[in-house]
C-alpha positions as CSV (number, residue, x, y, z in Angstrom):
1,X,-18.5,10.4,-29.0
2,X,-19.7,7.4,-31.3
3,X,-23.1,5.7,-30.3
4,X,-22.8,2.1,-28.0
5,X,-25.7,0.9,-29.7
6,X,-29.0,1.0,-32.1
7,X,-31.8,0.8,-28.9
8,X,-35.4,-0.4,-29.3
9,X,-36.4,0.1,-25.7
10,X,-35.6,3.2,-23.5
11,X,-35.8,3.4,-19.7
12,X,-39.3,4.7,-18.6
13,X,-39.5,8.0,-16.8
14,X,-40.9,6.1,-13.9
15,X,-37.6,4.1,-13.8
16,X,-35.8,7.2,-14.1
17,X,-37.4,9.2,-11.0
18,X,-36.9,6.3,-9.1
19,X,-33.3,6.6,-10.0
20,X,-33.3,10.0,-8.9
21,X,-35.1,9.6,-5.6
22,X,-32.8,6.5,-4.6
23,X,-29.7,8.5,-5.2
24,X,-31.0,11.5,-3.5
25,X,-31.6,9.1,-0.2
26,X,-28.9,6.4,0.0
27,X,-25.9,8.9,1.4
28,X,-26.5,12.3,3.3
29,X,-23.2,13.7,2.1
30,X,-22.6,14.7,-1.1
31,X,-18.9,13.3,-0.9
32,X,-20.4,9.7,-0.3
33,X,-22.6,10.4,-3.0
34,X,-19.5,11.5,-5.6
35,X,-17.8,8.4,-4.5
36,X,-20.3,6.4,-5.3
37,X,-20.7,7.3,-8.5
38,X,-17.1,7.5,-9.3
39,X,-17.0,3.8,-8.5
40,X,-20.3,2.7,-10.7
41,X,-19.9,5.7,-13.5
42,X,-16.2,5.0,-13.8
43,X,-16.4,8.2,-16.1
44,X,-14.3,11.3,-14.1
45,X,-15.0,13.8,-16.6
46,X,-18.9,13.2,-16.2
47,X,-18.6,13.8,-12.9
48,X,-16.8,16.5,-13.1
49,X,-19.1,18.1,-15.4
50,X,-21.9,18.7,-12.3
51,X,-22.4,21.4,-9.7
52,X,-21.1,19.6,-6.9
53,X,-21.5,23.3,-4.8
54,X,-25.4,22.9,-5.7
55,X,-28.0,21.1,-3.7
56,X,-28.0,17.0,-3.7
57,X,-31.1,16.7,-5.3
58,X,-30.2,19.1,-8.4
59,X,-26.6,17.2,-8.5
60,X,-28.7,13.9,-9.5
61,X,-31.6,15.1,-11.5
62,X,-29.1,16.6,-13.6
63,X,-26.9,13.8,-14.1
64,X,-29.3,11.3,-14.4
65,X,-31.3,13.9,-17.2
66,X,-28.6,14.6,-19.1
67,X,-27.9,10.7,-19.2
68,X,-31.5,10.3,-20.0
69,X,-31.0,13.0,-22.6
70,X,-28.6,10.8,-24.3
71,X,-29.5,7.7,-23.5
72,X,-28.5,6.2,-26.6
73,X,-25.1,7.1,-25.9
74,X,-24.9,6.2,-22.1
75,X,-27.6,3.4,-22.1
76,X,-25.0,1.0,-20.4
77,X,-24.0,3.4,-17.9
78,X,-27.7,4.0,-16.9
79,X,-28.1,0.9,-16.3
80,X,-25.2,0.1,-14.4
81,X,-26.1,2.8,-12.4
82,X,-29.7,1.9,-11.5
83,X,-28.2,-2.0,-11.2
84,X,-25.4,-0.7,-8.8
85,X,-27.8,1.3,-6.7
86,X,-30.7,-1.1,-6.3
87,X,-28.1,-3.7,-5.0
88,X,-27.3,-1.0,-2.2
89,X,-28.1,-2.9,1.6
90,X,-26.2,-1.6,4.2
91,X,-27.4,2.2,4.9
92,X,-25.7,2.6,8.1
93,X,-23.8,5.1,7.8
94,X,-27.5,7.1,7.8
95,X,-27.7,5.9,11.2
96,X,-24.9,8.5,12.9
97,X,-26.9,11.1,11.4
98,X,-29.8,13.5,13.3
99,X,-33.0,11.5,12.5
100,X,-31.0,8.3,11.2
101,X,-34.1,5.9,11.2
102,X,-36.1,7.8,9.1
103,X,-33.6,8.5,7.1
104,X,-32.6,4.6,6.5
105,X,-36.4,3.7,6.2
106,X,-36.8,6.7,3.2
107,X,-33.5,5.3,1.8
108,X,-34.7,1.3,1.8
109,X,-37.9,2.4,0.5
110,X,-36.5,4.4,-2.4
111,X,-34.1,1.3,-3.4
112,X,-37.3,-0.8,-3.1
113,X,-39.3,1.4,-5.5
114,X,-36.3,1.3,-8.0
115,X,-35.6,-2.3,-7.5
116,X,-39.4,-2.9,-8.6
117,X,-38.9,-0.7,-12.0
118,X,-36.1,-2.6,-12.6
119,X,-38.1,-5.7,-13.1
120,X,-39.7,-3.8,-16.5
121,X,-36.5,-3.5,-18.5
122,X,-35.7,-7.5,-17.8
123,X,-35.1,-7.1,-21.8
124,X,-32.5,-4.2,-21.9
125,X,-30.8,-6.0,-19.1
126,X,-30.6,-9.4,-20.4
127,X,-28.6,-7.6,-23.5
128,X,-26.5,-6.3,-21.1
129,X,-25.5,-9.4,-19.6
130,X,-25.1,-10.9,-22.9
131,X,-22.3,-8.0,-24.0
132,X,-20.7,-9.0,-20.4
133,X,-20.5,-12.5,-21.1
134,X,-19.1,-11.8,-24.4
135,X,-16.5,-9.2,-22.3
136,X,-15.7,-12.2,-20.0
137,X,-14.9,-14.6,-23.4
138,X,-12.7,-11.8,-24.8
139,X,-10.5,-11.5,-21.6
140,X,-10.6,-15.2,-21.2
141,X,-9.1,-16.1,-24.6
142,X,-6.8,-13.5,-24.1
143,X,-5.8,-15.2,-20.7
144,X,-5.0,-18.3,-23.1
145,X,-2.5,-16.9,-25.4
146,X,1.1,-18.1,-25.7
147,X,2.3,-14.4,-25.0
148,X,0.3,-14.0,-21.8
149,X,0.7,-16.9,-20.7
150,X,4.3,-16.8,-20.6
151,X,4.6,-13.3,-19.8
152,X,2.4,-14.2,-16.2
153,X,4.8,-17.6,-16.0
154,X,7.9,-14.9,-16.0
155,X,6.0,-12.3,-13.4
156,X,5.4,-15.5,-10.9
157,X,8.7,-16.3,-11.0
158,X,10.0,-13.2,-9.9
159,X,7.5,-12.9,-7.6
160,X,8.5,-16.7,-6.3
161,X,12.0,-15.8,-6.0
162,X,10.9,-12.6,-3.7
163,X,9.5,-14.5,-0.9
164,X,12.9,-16.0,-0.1
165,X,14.9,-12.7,0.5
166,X,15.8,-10.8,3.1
167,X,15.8,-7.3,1.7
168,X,13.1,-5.2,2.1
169,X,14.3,-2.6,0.0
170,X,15.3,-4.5,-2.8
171,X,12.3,-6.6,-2.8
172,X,10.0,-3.3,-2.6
173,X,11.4,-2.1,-5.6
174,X,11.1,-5.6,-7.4
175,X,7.5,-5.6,-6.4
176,X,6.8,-2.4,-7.9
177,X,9.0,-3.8,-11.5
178,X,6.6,-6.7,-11.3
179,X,3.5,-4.4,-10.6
180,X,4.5,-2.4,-13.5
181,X,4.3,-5.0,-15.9
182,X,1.8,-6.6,-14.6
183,X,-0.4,-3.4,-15.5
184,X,0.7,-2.9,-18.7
185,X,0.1,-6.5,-19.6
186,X,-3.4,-5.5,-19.1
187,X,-3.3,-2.4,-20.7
188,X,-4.2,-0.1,-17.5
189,X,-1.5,2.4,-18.6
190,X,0.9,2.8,-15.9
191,X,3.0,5.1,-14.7
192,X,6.6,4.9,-13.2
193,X,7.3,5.8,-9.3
194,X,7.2,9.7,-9.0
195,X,7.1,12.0,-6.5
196,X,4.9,14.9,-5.8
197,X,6.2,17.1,-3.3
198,X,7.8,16.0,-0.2
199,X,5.1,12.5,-0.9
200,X,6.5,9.1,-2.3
201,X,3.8,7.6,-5.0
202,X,4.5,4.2,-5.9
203,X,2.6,4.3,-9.3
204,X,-0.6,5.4,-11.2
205,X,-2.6,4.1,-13.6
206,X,-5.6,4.4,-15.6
207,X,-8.9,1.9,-15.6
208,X,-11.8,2.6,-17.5
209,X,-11.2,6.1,-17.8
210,X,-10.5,6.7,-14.3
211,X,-7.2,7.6,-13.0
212,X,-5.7,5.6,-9.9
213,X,-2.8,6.4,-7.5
214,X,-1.4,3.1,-6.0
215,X,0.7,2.0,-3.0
216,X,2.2,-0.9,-2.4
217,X,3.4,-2.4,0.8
218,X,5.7,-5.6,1.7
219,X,6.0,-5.5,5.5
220,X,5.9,-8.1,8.1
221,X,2.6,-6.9,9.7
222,X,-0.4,-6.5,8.2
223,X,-0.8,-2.5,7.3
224,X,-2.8,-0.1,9.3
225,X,-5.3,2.4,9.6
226,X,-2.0,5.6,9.5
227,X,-1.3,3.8,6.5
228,X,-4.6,3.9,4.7
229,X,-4.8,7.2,6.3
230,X,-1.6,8.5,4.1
231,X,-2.9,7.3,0.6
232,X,-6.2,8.9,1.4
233,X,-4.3,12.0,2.2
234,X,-2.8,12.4,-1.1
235,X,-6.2,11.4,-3.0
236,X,-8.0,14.6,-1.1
237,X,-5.1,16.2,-2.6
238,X,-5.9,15.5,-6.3
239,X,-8.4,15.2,-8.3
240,X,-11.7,14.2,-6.5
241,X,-12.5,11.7,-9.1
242,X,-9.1,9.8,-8.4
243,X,-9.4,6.6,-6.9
244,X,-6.9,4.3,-4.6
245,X,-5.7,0.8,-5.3
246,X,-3.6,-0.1,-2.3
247,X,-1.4,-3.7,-2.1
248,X,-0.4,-5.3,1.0
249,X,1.0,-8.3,0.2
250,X,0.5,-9.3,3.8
251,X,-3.4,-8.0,4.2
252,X,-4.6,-5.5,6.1
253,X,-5.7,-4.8,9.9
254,X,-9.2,-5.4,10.4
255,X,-9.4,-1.3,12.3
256,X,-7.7,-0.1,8.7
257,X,-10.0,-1.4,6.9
258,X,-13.2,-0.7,8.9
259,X,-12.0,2.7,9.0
260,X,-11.8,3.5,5.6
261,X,-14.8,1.2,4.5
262,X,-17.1,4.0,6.7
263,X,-18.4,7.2,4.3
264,X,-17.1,8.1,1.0
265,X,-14.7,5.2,-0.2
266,X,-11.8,6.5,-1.7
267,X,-9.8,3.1,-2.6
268,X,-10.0,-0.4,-3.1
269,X,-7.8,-3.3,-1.6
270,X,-5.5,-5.8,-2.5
271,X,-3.4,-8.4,-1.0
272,X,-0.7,-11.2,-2.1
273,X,-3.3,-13.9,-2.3
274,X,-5.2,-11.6,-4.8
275,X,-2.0,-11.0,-6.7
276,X,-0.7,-14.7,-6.4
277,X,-4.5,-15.3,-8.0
278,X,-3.8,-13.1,-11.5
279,X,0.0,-14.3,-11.6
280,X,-1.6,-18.2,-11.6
281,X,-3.8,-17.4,-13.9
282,X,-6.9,-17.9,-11.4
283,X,-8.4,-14.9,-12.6
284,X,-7.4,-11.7,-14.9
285,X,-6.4,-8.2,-13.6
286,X,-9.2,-6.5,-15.2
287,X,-12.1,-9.0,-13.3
288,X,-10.3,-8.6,-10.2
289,X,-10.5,-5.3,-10.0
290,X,-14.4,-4.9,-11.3
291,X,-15.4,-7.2,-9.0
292,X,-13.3,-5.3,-6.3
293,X,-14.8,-1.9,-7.8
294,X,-18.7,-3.1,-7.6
295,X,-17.7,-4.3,-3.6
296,X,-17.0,-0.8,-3.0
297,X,-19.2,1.1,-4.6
298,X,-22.2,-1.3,-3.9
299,X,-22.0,-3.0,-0.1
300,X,-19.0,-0.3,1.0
301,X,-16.6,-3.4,0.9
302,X,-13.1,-2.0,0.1
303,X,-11.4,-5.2,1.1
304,X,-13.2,-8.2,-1.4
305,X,-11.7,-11.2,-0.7
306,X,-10.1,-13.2,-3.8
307,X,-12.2,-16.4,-1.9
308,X,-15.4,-14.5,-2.3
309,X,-15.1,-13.5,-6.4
310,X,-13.6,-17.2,-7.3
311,X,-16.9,-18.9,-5.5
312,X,-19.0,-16.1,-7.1
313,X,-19.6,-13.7,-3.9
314,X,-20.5,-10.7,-5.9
């Protein structure tokens, strides 16, 4: 693995423990805690790498050592990390647990602590928002090529001509055609339709070294909880490291997504305004779906709005 960078400055050991202690305290399960880190790591074979049968606390000193170990390789993802975590509000989920008010206060004090270390490597940081803004140019001049911008200007047309018919089937499958190009215009390395079994997969794909199974759904109603339900069905079937990106062109039911925003979050959402957004040109695939990544993995949100990222929500 080649190095990110040359560093001058390493994270303190304080910064680290603190780290370590927040991660230990901000989910009770250790499946919220994998998901959580499979959303801010993005890096499956990392994660795979630990003891997940061992005890919580020995699950994040040794990731977060061996990162420290190699900090000049994994720098970034430390950070990202200790940025993702110390942006953590909402520990309710603590609260259906025996002893859930202690357990919140020892969680919000532990993000506290770290959000305080994190005021001594203001340095490192600002580099790091530096390489993002420069991430952000890239995918913006991109946006602005010829082939791009045509290739978007053919998708929406398709997709135009799709609201006006009347068969579901046909128009399900058109979706998916669209969806499929629409990912490899981005280079997230789709895969066709395939089955598995007696289950119907609309797709997979690959984003930032994690590997996603997604659905897609064009239906009068918005989709439900069963539905959700399904897709996470067939994630606890794979790999625990694969993620969900589901599409409902016509949203979701506010039970569905309540329901699958409590404990470990297995998928993100997506729905016709977001994809009307990237086909316009609003906003690339690749933003939406970071922003829609840090939602989850920070506040729990797997349904970020394409309202709240254009006005700068998260």
């Amino acid at each position: 693995m080649t190095k990110n960078r040359d560093h001058t400055k390493q994270i303190s050991p304080a910064a680290l423990h603190a780290l370590k202690e927040a991660l230990t305290y901000i989910y009770w399960f250790k499946s919220d805690l994998r998901s959580f880190l499979s959303h801010s790591l993005q890096d499956s074979q990392l994660i795979a790498k630990l003891n997940w049968d061992d005890y919580k606390r020995n699950v994040v000193g040794n990731l977060v050592d061996f990162l420290a170990r190699n900090e000049d390789v994994y720098q970034r993802k430390l950070l990202k990390l200790m940025t993702d975590v110390a942006k953590v509000k909402d520990f309710s989920h603590l609260a259906r647990i025996e002893d859930g008010e202690e357990k919140i206060e020892r969680a919000e004090d532990s993000v506290k602590a770290l959000q305080e270390q994190i005021k001594g490597l203001e340095d490192i940081l600002e580099e790091e928002k530096e390489i993002e803004r420069r991430r952000e140019e890239a995918h913006q001049k991109m946006m602005e090529t010829t082939a791009v911008k045509e290739k978007l200007k053919e998708l929406k047309k398709v997709y135009y001509e799709l609201l006006s018919s009347d068969d579901p089937q046909q128009r399900g499958y058109q979706l998916e055609t669209i969806l499929k190009d629409l990912f490899e215009l981005f280079d997230l390395d789709p895969k066709a339709s395939f089955k598995i079994k007696a289950e119907q997969i609309d797709g997979a794909f690959t984003f930032e070294n994690t590997d996603y199974l997604f659905e897609c759904k064009w239906q009068n109603n918005p989709v439900n909880a069963q539905d959700l339900d399904s897709l996470a069905g067939k994630l606890s079937r794979k790999l625990e490291n694969t993620l969900g990106l589901f599409l409902s062109i016509n949203g979701f039911s506010q039970d569905a997504v309540e329901v699958h925003s409590s404990g470990r979050s297995l998928m993100i959402l997506m729905d016709g305004s977001d994809l009307m957004a990237v086909l316009e040109g609003r906003i690339d695939l690749i933003k939406l779906l970071l922003r829609k990544r840090r939602a989850a993995a920070q506040k729990g949100n797997i349904y970020l709005q394409i309202h709240e990222i254009l006005v700068g929500g998260t």
